[in-house]
C-alpha positions as a Markdown table, in Angstrom:
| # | Residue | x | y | z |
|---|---|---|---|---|
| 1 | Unk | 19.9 | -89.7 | 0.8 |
| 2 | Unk | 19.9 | -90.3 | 4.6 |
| 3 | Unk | 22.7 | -93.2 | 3.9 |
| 4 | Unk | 25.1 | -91.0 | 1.4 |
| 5 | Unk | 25.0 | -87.8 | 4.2 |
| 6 | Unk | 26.3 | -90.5 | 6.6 |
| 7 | Unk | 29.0 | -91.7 | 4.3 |
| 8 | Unk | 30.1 | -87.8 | 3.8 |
| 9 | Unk | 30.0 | -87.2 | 7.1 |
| 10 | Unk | 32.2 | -90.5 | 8.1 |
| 11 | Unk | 34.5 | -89.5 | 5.1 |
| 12 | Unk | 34.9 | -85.6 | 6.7 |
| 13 | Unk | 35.5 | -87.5 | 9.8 |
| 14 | Unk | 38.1 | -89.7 | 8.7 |
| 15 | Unk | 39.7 | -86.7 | 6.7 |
| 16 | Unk | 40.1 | -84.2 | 9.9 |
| 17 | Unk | 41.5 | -87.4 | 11.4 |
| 18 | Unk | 44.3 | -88.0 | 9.0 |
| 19 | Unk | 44.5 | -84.2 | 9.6 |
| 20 | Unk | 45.0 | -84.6 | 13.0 |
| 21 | Unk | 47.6 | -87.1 | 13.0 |
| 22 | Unk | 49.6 | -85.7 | 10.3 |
| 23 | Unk | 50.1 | -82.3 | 12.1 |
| 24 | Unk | 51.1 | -84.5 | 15.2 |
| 25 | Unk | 53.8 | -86.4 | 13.7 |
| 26 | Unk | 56.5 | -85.1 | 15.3 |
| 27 | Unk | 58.9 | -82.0 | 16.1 |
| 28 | Unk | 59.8 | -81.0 | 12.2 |
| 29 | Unk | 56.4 | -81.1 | 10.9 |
| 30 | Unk | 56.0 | -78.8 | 14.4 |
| 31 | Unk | 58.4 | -76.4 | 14.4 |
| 32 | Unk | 59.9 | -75.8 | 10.7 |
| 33 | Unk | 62.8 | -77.0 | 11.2 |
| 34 | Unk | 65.7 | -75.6 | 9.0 |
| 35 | Unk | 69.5 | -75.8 | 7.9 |
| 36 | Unk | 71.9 | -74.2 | 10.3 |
| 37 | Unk | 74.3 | -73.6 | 7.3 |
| 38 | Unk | 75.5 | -70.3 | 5.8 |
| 39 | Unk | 76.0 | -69.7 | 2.2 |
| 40 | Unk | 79.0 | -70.2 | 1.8 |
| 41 | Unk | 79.2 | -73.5 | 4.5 |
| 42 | Unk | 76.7 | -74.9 | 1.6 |
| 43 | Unk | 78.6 | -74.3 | -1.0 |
| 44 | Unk | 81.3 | -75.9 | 0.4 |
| 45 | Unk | 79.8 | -78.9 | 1.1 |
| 46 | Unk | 78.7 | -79.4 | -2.7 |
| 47 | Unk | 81.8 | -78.4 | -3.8 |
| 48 | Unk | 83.3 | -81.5 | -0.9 |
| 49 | Unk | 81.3 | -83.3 | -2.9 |
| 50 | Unk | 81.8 | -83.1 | -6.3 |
| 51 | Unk | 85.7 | -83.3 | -5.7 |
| 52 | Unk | 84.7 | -87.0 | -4.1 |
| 53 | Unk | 82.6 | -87.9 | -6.7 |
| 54 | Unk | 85.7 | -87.1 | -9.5 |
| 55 | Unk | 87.7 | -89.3 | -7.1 |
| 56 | Unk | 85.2 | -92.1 | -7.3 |
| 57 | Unk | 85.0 | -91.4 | -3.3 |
| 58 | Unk | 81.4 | -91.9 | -2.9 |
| 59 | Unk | 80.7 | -91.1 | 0.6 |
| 60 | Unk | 78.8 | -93.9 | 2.9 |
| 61 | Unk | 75.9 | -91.5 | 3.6 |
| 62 | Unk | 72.5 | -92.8 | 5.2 |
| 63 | Unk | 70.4 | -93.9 | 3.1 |
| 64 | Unk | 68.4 | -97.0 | 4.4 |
| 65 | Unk | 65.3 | -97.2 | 6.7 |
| 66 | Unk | 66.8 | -95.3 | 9.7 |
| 67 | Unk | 67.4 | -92.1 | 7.7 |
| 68 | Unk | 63.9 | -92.8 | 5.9 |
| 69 | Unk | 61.7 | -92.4 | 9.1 |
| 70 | Unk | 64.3 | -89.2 | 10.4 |
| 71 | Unk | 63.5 | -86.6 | 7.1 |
| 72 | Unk | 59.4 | -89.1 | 7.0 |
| 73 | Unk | 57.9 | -85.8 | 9.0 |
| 74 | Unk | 60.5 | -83.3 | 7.9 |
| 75 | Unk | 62.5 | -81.6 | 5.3 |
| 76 | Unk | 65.5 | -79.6 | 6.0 |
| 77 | Unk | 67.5 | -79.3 | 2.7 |
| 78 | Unk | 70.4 | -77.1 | 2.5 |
| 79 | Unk | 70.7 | -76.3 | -1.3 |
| 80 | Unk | 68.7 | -75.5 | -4.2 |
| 81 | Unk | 69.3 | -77.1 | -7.1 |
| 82 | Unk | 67.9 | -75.7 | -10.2 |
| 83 | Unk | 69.0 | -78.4 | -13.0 |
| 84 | Unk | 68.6 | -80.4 | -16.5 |
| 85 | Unk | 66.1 | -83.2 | -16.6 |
| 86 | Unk | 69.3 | -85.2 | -18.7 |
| 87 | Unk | 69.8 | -88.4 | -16.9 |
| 88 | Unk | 73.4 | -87.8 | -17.1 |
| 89 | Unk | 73.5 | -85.1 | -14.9 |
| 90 | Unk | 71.8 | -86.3 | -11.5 |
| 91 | Unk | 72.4 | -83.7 | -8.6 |
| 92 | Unk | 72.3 | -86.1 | -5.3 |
| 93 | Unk | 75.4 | -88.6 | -7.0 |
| 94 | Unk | 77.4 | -85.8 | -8.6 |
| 95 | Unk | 77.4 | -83.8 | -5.4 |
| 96 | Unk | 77.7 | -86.5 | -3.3 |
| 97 | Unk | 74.5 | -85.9 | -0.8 |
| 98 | Unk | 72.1 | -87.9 | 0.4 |
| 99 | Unk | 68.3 | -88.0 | 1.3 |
| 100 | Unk | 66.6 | -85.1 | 2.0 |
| 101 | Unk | 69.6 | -82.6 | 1.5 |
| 102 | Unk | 69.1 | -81.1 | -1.7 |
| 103 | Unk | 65.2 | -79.5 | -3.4 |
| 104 | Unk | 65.4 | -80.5 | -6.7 |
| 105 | Unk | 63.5 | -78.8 | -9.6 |
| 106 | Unk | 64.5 | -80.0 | -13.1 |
| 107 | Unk | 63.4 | -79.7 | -16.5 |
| 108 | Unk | 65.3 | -79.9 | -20.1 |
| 109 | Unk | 67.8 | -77.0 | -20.2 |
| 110 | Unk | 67.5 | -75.9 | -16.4 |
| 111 | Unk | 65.0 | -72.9 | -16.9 |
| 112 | Unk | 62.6 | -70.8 | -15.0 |
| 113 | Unk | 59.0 | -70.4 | -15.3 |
| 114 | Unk | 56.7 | -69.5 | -13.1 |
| 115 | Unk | 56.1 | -72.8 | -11.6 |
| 116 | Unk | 59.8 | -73.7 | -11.0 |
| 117 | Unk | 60.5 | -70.0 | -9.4 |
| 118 | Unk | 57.7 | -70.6 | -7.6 |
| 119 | Unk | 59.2 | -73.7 | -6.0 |
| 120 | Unk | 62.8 | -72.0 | -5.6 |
| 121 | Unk | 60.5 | -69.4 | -3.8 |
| 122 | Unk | 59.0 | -72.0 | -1.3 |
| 123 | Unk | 62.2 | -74.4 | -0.7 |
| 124 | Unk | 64.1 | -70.4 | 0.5 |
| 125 | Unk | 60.8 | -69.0 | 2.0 |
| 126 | Unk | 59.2 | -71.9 | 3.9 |
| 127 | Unk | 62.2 | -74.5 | 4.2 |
| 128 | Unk | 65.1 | -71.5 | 4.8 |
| 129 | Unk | 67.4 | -73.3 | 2.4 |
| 130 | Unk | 70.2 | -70.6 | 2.1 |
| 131 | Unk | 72.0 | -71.3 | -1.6 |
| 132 | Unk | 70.9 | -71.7 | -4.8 |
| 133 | Unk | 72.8 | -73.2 | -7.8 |
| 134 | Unk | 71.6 | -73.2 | -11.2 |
| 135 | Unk | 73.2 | -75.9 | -13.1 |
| 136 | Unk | 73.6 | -76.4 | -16.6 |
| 137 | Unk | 76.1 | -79.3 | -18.1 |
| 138 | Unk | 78.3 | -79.8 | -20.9 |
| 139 | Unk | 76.4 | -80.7 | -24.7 |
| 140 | Unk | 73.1 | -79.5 | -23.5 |
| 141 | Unk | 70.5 | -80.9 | -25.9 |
| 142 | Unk | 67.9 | -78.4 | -24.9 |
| 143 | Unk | 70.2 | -76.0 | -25.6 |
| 144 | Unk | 71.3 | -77.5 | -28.7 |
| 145 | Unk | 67.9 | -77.5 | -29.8 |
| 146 | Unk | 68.0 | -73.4 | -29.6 |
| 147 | Unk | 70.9 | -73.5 | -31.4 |
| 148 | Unk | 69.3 | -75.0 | -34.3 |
| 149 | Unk | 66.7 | -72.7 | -34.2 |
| 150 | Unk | 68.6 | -69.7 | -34.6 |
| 151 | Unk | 71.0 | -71.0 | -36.9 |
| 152 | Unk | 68.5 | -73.4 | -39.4 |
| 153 | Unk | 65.1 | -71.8 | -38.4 |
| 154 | Unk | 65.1 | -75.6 | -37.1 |
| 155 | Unk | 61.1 | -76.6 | -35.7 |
| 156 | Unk | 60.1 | -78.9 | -33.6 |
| 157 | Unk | 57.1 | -81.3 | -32.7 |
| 158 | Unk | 54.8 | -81.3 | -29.8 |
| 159 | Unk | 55.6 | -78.8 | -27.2 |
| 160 | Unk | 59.7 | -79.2 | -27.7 |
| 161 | Unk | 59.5 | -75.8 | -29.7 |
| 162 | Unk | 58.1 | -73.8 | -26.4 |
| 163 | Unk | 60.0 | -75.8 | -24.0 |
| 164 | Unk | 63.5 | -74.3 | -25.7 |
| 165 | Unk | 62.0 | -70.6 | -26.6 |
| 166 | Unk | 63.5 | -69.5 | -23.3 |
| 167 | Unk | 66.8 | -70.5 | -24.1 |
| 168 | Unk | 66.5 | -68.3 | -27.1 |
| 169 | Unk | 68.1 | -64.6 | -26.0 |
| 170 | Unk | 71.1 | -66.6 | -24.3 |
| 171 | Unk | 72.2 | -68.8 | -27.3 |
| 172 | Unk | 72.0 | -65.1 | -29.3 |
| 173 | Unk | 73.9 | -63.6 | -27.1 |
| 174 | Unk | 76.4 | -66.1 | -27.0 |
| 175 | Unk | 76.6 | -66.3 | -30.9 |
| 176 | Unk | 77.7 | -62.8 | -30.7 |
| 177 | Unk | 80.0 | -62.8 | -28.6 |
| 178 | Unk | 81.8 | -66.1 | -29.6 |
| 179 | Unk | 82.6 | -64.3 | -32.5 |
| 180 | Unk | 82.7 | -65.5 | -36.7 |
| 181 | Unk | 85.4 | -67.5 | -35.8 |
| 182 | Unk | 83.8 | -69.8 | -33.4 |
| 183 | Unk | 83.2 | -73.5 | -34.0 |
| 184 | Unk | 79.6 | -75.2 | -33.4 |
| 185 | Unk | 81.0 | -76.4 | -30.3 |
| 186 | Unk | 82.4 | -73.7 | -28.9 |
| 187 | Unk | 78.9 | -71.4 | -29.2 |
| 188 | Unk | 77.3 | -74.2 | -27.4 |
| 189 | Unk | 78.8 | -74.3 | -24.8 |
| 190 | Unk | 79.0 | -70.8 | -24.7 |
| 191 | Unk | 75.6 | -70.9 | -25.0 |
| 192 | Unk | 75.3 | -73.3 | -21.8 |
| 193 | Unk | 77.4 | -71.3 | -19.5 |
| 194 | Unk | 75.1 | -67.6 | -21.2 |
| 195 | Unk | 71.9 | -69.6 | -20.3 |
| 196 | Unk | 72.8 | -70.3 | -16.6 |
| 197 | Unk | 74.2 | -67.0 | -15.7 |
| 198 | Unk | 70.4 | -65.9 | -17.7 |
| 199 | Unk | 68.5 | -68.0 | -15.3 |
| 200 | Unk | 70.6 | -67.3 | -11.9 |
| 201 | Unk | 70.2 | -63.5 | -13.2 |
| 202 | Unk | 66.6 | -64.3 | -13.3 |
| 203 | Unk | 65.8 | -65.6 | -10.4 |
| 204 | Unk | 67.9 | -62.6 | -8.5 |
| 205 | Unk | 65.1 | -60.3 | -9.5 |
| 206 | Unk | 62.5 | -62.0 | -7.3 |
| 207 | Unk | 61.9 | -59.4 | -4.4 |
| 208 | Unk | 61.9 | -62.0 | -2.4 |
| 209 | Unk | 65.1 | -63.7 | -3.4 |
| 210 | Unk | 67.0 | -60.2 | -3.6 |
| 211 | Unk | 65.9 | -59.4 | 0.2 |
| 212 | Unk | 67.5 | -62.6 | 1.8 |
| 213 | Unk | 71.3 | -62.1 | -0.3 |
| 214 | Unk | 71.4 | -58.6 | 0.7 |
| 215 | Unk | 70.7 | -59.5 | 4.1 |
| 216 | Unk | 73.8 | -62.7 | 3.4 |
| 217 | Unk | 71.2 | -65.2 | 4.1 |
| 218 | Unk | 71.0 | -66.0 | 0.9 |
| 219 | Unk | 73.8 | -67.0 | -2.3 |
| 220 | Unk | 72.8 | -67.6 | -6.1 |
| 221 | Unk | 75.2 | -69.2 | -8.3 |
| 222 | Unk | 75.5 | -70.7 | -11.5 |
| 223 | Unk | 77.5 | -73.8 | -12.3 |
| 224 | Unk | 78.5 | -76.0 | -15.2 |
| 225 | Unk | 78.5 | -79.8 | -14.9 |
| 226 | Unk | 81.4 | -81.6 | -17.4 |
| 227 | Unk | 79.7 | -84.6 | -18.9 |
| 228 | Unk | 83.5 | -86.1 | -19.5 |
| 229 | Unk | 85.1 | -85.1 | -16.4 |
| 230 | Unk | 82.5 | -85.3 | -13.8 |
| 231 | Unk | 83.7 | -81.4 | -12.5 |
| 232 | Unk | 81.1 | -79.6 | -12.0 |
| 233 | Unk | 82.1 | -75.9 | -12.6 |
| 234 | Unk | 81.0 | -73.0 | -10.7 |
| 235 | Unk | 80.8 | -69.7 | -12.5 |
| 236 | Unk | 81.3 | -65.9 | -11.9 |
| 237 | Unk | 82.1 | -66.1 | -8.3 |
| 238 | Unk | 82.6 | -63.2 | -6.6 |
């Protein structure tokens, strides 16, 4: 008994330790370090860098074992990025940024539950990060998927079923207005574009969100990614 108290006690030890030197780790573990950048100087720079990415310009940004240690005790993203898990759509290449400039959250069909708005909540709140983009991306399977459940009734295994519930009221919506007329294709992607302005919509209702954009220190936008093109489209801007 006398020998397992000692190993707690050296384990507690070694713990506050780690503590210890974690907290001391330098000035942006310190201070909360954030962003300079408005809004709309954000934006820009993701916009920058989709047009270089279209042009095949990929930008020489650092990458290696120098910019590593820099962001090692500190974040200080500048963006966002609320996106599809579809390996086809990844945020830091089509946007052209590097390490440590963009908070990822991803899952299929870009939604928002409370986990994920919880971490939108955090990267504004705690990091200061001042945009927000909600991206959704041309032939959305997840999306597809809610497609075939209003239209067939369509099921699916496992957990897929819940996972594209969400995307339900936006792909009904969408139906409607496209119209009779509209081909498969064209309600899905109507449905894609319905679904992001949905989720931006959503996450504008956070009390916490709405405070920071009235004050300008905050922007949320939705944008769709062309699978074909590489353009990444950004919607309803006002």
């Amino acid at each position: 008994m006398h020998h397992a108290a000692m190993n707690r006690r050296s384990l507690c030890g070694a713990a506050v330790g780690i503590v210890a030197s974690l907290l001391a780790k330098g000035p942006l573990a310190a201070t909360g370090e954030r962003t300079k950048l408005t809004p709309a100087e954000a934006l820009a720079l993701l916009k920058e860098g989709n047009e270089r990415f279209m042009a095949d310009q990929l930008p020489d940004l650092p990458r290696g074992h120098e910019r590593r240690l820099e962001i090692a005790r500190g974040q200080t993203p500048f963006a966002v990025l609320v996106g599809c898990s579809d390996s086809r759509v990844p945020p830091e290449l089509l946007f052209g940024r590097g390490l440590g400039e963009l908070f990822i959250i991803r899952n299929a069909g870009n939604t928002v539950d409370v986990t994920a708005q919880g971490s939108v909540e955090y990267a504004v709140a705690e990091l200061g990060v001042p945009l927000i983009v909600v991206l959704g991306h041309e032939r959305c399977g997840a999306v597809a998927a809610a497609l075939e459940v209003v239209e067939r009734n369509a099921t699916f295994p496992g957990r897929i079923g819940h996972m594209v519930e969400p995307i339900i009221p936006a792909v009904i919506k969408a139906r409607h207005e496209a119209g009779q007329g509209a081909s498969h294709d064209q309600v899905l992607d109507a449905a894609v574009r319905e679904n992001v302005r949905r989720v931006a919509d959503g996450l504008s209702l956070s009390e916490m969100l709405t405070e920071r954009q009235r004050a300008g220190r905050l922007k949320i936008v939705g944008a769709r990614y062309d699978l074909d093109e590489g353009r990444v489209e950004f919607l309803d801007e006002a």
